[in-house]
N, C-alpha and C positions, 0 to 999 in steps of 0.2 A: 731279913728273911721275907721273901716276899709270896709268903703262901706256900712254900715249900714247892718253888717253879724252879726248874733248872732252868741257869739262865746260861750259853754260852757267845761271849763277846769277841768280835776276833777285829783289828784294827791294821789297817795298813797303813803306813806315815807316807807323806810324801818323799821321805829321803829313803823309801825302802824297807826301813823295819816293818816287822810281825810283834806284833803284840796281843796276846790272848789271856783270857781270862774265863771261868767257868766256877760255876755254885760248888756243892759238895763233890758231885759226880765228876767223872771224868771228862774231857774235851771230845774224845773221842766216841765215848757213849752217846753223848749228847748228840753228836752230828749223825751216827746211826739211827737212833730214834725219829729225829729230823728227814732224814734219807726216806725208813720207811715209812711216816707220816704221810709225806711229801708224795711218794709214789701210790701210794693208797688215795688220798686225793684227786692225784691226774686221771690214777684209772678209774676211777667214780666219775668222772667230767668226762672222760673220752667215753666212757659206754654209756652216758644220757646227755648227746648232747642237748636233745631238745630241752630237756628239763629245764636248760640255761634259758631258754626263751619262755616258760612258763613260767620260771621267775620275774622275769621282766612283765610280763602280762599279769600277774598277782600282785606286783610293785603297782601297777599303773592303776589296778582294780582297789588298792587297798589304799594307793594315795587320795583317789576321788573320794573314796568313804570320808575320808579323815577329812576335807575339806567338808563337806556336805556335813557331817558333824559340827567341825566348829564353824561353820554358818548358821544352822540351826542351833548353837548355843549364842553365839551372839545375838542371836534374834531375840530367844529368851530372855538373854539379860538385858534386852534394850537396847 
């Protein structure tokens, strides 16, 4: 049990076979949930895209802190 996560596994062999596998739930459920997850995410990313570059610019802002931090603690400790 891993936290009560549906897990749905799906494999393809190279000789062809299908091979699946899924938690309690069904296969089918699972990939629905997944479906609507999944489209609910794009349409978040398609209607901000800028956000994605505001990201990037909070990344770049929040990786200098963290350096400038552990500079000033190395200082600190000698």
């Amino acid at each position: 049990v891993l936290c009560d996560a549906e897990v749905a596994l799906i494999v393809f062999s190279t000789r062809g076979k299908l091979y699946e596998y899924s938690t309690d739930s069904s296969m089918e459920r699972i990939l629905e949930r997944y479906e609507l997850y999944s489209q609910a995410e794009t349409a978040v990313t398609d209607t901000y895209p800028e956000a994605q570059g505001n990201w990037c610019q909070e990344y770049g802002r929040l990786k200098a802190k963290v350096e400038t931090l552990q500079k000033s603690q190395r200082h600190l400790m000698g």
